[in-house]
N, C-alpha and C positions, 0 to 999 in steps of 0.2 A: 465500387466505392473506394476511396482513397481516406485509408485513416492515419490521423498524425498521434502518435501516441508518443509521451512526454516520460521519461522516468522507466521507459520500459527494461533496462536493465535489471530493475529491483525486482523486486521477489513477486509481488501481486504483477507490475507490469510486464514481465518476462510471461509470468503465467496467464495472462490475460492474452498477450501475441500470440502465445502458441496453440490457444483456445479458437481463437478468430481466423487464424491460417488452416487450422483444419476443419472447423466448419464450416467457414466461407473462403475456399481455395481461390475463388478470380478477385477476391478484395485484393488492395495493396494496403503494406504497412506501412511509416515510415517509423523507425524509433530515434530520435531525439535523447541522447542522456549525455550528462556530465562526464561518465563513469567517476562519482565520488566511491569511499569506502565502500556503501553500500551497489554499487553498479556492477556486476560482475555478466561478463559477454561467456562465459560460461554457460550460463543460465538459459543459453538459446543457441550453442553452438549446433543442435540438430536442427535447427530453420536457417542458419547463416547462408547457406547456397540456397537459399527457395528465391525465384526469380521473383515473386511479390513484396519481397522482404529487402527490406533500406535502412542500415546505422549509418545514424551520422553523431559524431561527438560534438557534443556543443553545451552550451549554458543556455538556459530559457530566460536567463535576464539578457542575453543579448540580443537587443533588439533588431540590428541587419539581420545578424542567422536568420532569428524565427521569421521574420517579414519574409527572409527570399525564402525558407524553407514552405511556410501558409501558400504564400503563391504560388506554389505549381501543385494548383489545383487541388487541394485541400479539404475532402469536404466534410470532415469530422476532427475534432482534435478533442482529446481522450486526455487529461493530467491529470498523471501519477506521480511528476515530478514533484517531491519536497524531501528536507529533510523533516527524518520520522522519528526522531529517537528520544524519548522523554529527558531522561539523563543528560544527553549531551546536550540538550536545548536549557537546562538549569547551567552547567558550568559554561557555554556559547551561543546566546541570543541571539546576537548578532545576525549568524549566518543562517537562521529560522528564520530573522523575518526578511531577510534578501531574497532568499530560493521561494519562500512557500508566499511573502505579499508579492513582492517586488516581481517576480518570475510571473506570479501570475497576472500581474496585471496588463506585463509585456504579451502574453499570450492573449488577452482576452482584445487589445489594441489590435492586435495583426486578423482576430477571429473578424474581430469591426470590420476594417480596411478592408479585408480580401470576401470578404460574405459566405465566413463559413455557414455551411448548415447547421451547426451543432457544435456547440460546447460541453463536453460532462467531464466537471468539476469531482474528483476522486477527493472527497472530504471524510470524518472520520469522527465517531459516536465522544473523543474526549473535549470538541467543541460544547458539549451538553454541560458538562463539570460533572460532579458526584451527585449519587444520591443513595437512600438507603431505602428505601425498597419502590414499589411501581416500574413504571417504564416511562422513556423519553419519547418523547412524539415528534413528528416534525414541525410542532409548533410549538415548542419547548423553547425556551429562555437560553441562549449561549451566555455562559459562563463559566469560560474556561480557565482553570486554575496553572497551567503550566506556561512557559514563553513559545514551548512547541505546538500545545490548543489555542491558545492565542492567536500562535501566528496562520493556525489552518480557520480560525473564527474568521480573522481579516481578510482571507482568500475568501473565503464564501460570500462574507458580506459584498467584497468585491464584484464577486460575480452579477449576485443579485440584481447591485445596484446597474451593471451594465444590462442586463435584460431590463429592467425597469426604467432606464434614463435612453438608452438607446435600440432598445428593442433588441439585442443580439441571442439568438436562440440558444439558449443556455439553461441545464440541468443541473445539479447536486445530488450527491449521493455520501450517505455517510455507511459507514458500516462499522458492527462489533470490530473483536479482534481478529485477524485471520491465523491461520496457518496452514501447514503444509512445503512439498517440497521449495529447493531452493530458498529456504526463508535465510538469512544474514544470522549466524549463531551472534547477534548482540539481544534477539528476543528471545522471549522464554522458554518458548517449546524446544526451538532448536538449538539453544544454550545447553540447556539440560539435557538433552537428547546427547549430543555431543560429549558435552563434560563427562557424564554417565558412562558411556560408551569408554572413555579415557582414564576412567576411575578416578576422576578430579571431583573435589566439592563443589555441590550447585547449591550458588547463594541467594539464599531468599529471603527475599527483606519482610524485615519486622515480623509477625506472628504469621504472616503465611496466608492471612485469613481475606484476601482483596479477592474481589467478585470481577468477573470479565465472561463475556458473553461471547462465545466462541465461534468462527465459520470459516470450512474447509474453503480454503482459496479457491477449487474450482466451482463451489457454489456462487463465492463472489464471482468470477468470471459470467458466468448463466445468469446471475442477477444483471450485469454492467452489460451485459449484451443486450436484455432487453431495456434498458433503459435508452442505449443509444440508437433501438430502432421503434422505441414504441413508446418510451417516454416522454411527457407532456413536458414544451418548455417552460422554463418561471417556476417550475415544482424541486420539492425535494423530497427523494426516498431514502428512509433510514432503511438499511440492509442488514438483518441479522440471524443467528442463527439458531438461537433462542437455546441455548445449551448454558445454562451458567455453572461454573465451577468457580470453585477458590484456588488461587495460585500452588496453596500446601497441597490440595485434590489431585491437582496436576502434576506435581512433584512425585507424588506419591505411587500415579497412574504406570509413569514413564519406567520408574525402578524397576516397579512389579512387572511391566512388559519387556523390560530388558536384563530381568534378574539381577537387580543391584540392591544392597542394602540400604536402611534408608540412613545409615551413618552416615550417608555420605552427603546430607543435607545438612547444610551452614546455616544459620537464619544470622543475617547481616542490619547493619545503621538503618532504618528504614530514611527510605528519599523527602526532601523537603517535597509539603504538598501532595500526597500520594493519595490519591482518588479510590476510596473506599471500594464503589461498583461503578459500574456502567450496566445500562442494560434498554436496548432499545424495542417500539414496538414496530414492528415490519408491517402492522396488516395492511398498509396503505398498498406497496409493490405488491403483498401478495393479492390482493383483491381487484388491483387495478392491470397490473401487467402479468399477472397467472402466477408467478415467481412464489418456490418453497424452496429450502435447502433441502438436498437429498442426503449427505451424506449425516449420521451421527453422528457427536464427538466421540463414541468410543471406536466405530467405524474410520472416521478421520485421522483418530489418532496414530491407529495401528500401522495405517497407510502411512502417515508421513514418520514414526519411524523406522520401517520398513526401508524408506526411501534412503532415508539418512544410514543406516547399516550398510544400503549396497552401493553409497555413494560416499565412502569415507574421502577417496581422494578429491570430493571436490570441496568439502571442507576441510578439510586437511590445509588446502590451499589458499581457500581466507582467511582461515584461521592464522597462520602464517606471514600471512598477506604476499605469499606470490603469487598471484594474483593481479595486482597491483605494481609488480614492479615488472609482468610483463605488459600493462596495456603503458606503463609510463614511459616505455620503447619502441612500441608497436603504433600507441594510437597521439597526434594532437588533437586541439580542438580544432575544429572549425573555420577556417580563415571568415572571419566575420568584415571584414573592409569590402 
């Protein structure tokens, strides 16, 4: 099998490659990314020499790339590509709904033309909007409150409608929040994990008290694998990990595991629109494709900042952002003509 995975520099898509090359060693990959902020080749320099294994720098709204990249032989394509960042989709819409509609609709055109097998659509529980207690379902009302749920609402619906209008074998998946290694320190966990680690203030907006529903990345990984071999097309699986805490909970957690005081907790402006909870119900995946999360959040957590203590220099170097100014030397994009 040959899979096209979109986004894979980021933090879920890195971690997803390196899940799939080790359980299925004769698959191929190819990974597909921008390298924006978020893309770090870092994130997968122990598979760069695996002879299954293909980067190519490119934009998923350009439509020659992806066309000639789909045709040679394609027969899953996996997107992870968007931007994700709640924050930055409030002060820059714009570029939200280029990468995450526009991107994908170029993707799901080239999945048409070349006859992929498989589309899955990496969607995400804040297309649902808030709510204050129960659970979202997969038949739940999209109402997203941000320009960055918004613009992953319009991807799905996109998708949707291409399975429904043209039959293209196509899945959704949404999932809580993840974390774990390699995550981009602009999220919580690894914000704070870091900042902590530097004896900097972790700032946390308004009272602390926001509910999010937690799942160790390589659970997502074990959920996304069986979706793309056992998952029904035209369906969506909500993927979660059914651990809810409160933002402050977790602030709290990280100190106490890394013996930091909690003075060093800021509580800031809270953000326009800040979505109280999320909280999804999984039983569909798990009843229908076997799928549970195995790891705890307190299990999870210890792991990813375990991770983060014995890998300062690779934050060190986003943080920084050299990173970024060696691939702005090293890599272009794509010749798309």
């Amino acid at each position: 099998m040959k899979i096209l995975v979109t986004g894979g520099a980021g933090f879920i898509g890195s971690n997803f490659i390196r899940y799939m090359l080790s359980r299925y060693p004769h698959y191929k990959i190819v990974n597909l990314d921008k390298l924006t902020y978020a893309g770090n080749l870092d994130n997968l320099s122990d598979v760069e020499d695996n002879p299954n294994y293909q980067f190519i720098k490119g934009d998923i709204c350009d439509q020659n790339l992806v066309e000639r990249t789909v045709e040679e032989k394609i027969d899953v394509i996996v997107n992870f590509a968007a931007e994700s960042h709640v924050d930055r989709s409030i002060y820059d819409p714009k570029i939200f709904v280029q990468t995450n509609v526009l991107g994908t609709q170029v993707l799901l055109e080239s999945a048409l033309k070349f006859k992929t097998e498989k589309f899955v659509q990496i969607s995400t529980d804040e297309v649902y909007g808030t709510l204050t207690e129960g659970f979202f379902t997969e038949s739940s009302l999209l109402l997203p409150n941000s320009p960055y749920s918004a613009s992953k609402a319009s991807a799905d619906l996109l998708v949707r409608s291409y399975f429904k209008t043209f039959g293209l074998p196509a899945v959704i998946t949404r999932s809580t929040n993840n974390y774990g290694p390699y995550q981009f320190p602009e999220k919580l966990i690894p914000l704070f994990i870091t900042n902590a680690l530097s004896d900097q203030n972790l700032p946390l907006y308004g009272d602390g008290l926001y509910v999010r529903d937690w799942l160790y990345v390589v659970d997502h990984c074990k959920a996304l694998d069986l979706v793309l071999h056992e998952g029904k097309t035209g369906e969506i699986y909500n993927i979660s990990g059914n651990q809810e805490m409160t933002n402050l909970g977790i602030t709290e957690l990280i100190l106490k595991k890394l013996n930091k005081p909690k003075s060093l907790i800021k509580h800031v402006k809270d953000r326009p629109a800040h979505d109280r909870r999320y909280a999804l119900d999984s039983s569909k995946i798990k009843k229908e494709l076997g799928w549970k999360p195995d790891a705890s959040f307190e299990e999870g957590l210890s792991k990813t900042v375990e991770w983060y203590i014995a890998n300062e220099k690779w934050w060190q170097k986003v943080k920084t952002g050299e990173y970024l100014e060696y691939y702005q030397k090293h890599y272009v994009l794509r010749d798309s003509s």
